[in-house]
TORNU-43471 format. One record per residue: residue in one letter; x, y, z of N, C-alpha, C, O in turn. Coordinates in steps of 0.05 Angstrom, whole numbers, plus 5000, padded with zeros to 4 digits. Example, Ala and Ser with C-alpha at 12.3 -4.5 7.8 and 13.67 -1.06 7.14 Angstrom:
<kepas>
a526448865156524649105156526449345156528549345169/s525749555142527349795143525850015157526850235161/
</kepas>
This chain:
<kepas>
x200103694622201903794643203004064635204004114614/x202804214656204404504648206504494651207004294664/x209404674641211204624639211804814672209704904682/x214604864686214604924708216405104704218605064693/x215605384715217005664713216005824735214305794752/x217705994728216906254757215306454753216706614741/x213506534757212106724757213506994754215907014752/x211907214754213107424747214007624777215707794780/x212007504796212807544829215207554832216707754831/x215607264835217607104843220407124830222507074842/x220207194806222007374793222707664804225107724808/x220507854808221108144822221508044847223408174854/x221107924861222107924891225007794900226007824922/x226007664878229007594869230907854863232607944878/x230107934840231608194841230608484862232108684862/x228508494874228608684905230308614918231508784931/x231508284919233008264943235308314937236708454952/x236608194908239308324902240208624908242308714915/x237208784900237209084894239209204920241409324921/x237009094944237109124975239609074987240709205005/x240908784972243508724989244908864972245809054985/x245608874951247509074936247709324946249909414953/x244609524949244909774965247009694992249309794991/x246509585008248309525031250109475027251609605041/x250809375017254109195011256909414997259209475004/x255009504970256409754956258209934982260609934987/x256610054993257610315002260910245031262810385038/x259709905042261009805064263609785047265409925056/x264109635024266409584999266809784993269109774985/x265710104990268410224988269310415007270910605003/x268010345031268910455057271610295058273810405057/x271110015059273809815065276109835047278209745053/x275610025017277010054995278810305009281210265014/x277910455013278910695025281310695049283410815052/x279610485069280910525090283310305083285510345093/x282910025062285309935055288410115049290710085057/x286610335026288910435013290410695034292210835026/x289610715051290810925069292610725082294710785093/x291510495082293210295106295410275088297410195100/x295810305064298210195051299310475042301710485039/x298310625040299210905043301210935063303510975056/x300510915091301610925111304510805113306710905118/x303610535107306310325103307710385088310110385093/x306810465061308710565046311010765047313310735038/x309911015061311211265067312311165096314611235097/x311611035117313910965146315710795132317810825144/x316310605108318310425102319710635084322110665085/x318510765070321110915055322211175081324411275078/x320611245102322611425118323911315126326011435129/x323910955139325210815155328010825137330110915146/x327610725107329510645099331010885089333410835084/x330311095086332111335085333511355105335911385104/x332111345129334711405146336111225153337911285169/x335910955146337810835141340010775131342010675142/x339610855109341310975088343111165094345411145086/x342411375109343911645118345811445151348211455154/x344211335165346211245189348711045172351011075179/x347910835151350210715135352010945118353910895103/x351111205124352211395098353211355072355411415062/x350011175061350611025029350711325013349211515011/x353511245003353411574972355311724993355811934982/x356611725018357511895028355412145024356312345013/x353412165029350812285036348812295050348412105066/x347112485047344312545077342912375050343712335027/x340612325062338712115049335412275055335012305079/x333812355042331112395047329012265028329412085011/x325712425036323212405029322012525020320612605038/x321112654993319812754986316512684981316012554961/x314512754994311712734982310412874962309813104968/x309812824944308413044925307512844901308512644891/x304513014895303312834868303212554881303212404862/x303112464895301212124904303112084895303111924877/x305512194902308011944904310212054933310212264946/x312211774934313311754950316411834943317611654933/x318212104946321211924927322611954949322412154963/x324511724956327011674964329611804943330111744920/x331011994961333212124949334712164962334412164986/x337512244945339912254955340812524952341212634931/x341212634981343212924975341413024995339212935000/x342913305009342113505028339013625022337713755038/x338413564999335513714998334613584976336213464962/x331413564969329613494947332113614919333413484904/x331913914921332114044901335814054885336414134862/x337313954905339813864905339913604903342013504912/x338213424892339313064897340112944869339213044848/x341312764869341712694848340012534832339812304839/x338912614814335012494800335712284792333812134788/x338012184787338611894776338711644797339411414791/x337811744821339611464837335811534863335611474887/x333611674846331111714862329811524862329911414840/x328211384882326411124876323411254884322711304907/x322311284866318911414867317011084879317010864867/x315511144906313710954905310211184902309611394912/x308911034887306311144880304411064903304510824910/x302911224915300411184940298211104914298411174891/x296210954927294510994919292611154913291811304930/x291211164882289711404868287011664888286111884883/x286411404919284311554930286611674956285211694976/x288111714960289611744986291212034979293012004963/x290812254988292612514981293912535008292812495030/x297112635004298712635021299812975027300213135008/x300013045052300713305052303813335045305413215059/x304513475027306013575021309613625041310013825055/x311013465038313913475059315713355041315413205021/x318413495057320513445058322513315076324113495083/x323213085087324613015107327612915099328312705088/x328913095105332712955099332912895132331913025150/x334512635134336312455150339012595152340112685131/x339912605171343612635159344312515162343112335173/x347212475154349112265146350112145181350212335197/x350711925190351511845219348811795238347911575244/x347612105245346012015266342911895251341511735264/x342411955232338611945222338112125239336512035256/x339112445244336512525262335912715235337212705214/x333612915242332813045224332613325236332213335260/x332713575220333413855224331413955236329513945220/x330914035253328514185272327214015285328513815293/x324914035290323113945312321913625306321513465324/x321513575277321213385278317713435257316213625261/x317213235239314613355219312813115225313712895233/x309513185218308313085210307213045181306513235167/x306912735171306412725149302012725143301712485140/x300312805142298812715148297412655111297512785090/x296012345118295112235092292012255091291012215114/x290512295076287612325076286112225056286712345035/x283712025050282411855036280512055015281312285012/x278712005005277212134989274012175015272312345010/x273812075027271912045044272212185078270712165098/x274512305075276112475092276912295116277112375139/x277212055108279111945134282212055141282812235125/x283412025153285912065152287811925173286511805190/x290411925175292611775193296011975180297212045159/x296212005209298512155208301712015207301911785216/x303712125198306311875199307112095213306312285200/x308612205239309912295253313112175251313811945247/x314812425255318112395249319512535268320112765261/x320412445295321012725310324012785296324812745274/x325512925321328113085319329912795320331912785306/x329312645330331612355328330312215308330611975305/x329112325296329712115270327211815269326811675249/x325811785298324311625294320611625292318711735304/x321111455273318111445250315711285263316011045267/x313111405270310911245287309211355263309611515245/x306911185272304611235257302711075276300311065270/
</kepas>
């Protein structure tokens, strides 16, 4: 009796198929990687504007409350400007490593949450050039 094994076919036609679904599969996973981390990108930067100007309508600190973007991070601060806040009382949230954020500044003021001029766009962008914008008008309210 011979003993019972696979041929050497039947072996290569096992790994063609892995080869085949792996090619497919790879590229769909880190489409969905991408477009995850923008989705939390997103969320991330509308909850810390939400909650800044929250902050500024409670007028926590007897102070305006803002947002700084820069370096794939998020900071929540206290005081009339980035460059005026007090660095001790900043809460940095980090975006994810594939998601670059354009560069802003948004202060709230103290009472209303509205914000100084016309109102900014934040726009976030993947490594694969997707992107999604966080919009902030003149009253203070945050869409995306």
């Amino acid at each position: 009796m011979r003993p019972k094994s696979f041929s050497l076919l039947e072996v290569m036609l096992s790994i063609g198929i892995v080869v085949i679904i792996s090619g497919i599969y790879i590229p769909v996973y880190l489409s969905y990687q991408h477009r995850n981390g923008l989705d939390i990108a997103i969320n991330s930067t509308a909850g810390t504007l939400r909650r800044a100007q929250s902050l500024a309508r409670a007028v926590a600190g007897d102070e305006s409350w803002g947002v700084k973007i820069q370096n794939q991070q998020v900071i929540l601060f206290r005081g009339p400007s980035y460059a005026t806040r007090e660095e001790t009382l900043d809460e940095n949230i980090n975006l994810p490593t594939n998601v670059t954020a354009s560069a802003n500044e948004i202060v709230f003021s103290k009472f209303t949450g509205r914000v100084a001029g016309s109102g900014t766009t934040i726009t976030l962008i993947t490594a694969d050039n997707e992107q999604k914008n966080v919009d902030v008008n003149q009253e203070g309210t945050v869409s995306y």
